[in-house]
N, C-alpha and C positions, 0 to 999 in steps of 0.2 A: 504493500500500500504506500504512496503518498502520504506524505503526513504536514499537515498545514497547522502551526500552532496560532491559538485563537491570542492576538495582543489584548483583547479582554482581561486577562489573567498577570500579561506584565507588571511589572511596577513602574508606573504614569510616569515619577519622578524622573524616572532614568531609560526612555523609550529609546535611544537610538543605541545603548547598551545592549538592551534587551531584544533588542532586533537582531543585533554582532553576536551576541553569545547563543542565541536561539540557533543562528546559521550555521556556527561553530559545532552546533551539537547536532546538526545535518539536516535540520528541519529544510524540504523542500521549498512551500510555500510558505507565507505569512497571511494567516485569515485576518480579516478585519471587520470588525464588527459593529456598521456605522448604524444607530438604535434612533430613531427620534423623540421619543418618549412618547408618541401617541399609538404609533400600530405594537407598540411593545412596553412595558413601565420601566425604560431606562433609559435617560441621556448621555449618551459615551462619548464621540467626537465627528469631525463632519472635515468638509474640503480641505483645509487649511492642515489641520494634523499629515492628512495621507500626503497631501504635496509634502511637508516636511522633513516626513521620512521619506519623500522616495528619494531627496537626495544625499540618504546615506545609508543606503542597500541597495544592490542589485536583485532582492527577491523576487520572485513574482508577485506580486499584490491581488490576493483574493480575497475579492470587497464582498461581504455579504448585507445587504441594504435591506435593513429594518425597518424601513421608512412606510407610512400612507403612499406616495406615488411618488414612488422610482423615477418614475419616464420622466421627470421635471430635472433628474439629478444626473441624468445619464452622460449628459456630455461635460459635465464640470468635474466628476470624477475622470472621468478618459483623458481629460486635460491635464491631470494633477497626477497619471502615472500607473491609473489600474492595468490589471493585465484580465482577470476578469471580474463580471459583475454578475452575483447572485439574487434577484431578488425574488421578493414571496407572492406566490401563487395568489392568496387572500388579499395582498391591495389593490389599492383602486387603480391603477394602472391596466391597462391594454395588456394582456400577455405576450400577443403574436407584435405589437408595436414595439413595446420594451423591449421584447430582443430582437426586436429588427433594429433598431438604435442600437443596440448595443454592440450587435455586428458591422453598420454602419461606420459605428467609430473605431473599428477595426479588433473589440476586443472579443474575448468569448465569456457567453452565455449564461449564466445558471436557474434554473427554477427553483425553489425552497418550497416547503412543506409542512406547514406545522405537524405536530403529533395526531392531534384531531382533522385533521385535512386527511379525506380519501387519496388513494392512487387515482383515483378517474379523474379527479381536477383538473391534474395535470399531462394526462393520456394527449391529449389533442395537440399538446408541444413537443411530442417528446422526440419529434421528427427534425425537433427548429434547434433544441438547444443543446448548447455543448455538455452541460454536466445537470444534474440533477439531484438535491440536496436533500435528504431525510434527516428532520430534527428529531431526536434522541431525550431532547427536553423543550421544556416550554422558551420561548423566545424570552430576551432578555438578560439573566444574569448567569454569569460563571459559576461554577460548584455546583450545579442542578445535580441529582441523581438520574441515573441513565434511566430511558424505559427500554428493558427489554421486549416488551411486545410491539415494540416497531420493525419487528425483525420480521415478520410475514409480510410485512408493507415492504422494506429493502429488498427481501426475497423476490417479491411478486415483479416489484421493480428491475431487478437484477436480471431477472427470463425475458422479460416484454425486451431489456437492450442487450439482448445474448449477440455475440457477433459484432457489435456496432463498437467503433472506436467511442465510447463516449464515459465522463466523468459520475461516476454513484458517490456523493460525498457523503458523511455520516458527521453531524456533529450536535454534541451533547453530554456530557457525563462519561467520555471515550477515555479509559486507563489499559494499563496491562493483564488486568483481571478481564477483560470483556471483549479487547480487539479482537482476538480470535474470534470470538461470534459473531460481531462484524463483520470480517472478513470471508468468514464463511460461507455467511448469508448473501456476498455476492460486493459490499462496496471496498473501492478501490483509491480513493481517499478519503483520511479520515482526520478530522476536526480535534485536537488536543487543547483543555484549555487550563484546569489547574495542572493536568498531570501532568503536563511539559515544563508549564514555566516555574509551579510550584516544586518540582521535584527536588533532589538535594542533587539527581546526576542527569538532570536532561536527556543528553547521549545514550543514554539504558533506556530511557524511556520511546527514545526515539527507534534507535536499534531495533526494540520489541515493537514497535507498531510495523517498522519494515518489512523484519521476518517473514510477515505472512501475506 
């Protein structure tokens, strides 16, 4: 698996640290968890933070967009350095619009999923977009407990893109106790948010998400 640690978990104070020592412990991508406080109960960070970092990493920046309506945000993020843009199924945004924008501005795709959001939602994209994201918790804060019964959703998800080069991301409550079932179940990137940045050895943590 890919393993994209959530900056949700870093420590604020010292973000462009926590970005260098994240990569150092071989973290592929960097998730980012831009929340507006209305389609989710948390205000985290918006344009200004992501352009910041992006000039001091070469990560890929995978934005996952919290937000009521994406489609407003699409091209101010592309601007400031995303590589792709995640957003959720449930806002008020255009889905086939949103990532036609998103392709537009040259990046790739993701659809999100709350835990209560069926697989059918999103059936009718799954032709358009590049990855497609199964929440593990509720949207919002780091440290949530995984739900394992999203795993017949990831599964179900996993068959319908059997063959097809495209991205199953898992994020939510994702440790070393659990990836294997994750990965099992069929997703091929997986969202880390205490267990990476909180760990005492990142690199183990990381290691063990690869493995499988």
């Amino acid at each position: 698996m890919l393993v994209s640690p959530s900056l949700l978990s870093a420590d604020f104070s010292k973000l462009e640290d926590e970005c260098k020592r994240i990569q150092a412990a071989g973290a592929d991508w960097l998730h980012l968890d831009v929340i507006d406080g209305v389609f989710a109960p948390n205000i985290t960070f918006g344009v200004p933070v992501v352009k910041a970092l992006r000039s001091k990493t070469d990560m890929v920046f995978d934005l996952h967009l919290m937000i009521t309506e994406p489609l407003k945000y699409i091209e101010n993020f592309a601007a400031v350095g995303a590589d792709f843009i995640t957003f959720h199924i449930e806002s008020k945004s255009d889905p086939a619009a949103t990532i036609k924008k998103i392709h537009d501005c040259g990046l790739k795709a993701g659809v999100a999923l709350k835990p209560g959001t069926p697989l059918e939602a999103v059936k009718p994209y799954l032709d358009m977009a590049d990855m497609i994201l199964i929440m593990t918790v509720e949207p919002g804060f780091s440290g949530q407990k995984f739900m394992a019964d999203m795993m017949p959703k990831l599964k179900e998800l996993s068959s319908l893109c059997a063959g097809e080069d495209k991205y199953i991301q898992v994020d939510g409550g994702v440790n070393t106790d659990n990836a294997r079932l994750v990965a099992e179940n069929g997703a091929n990137v997986v969202v880390g948010g205490n267990s990476v940045f909180c760990a005492e050895d990142p690199k183990a943590v990381i290691d063990c998400f690869h493995s499988y």
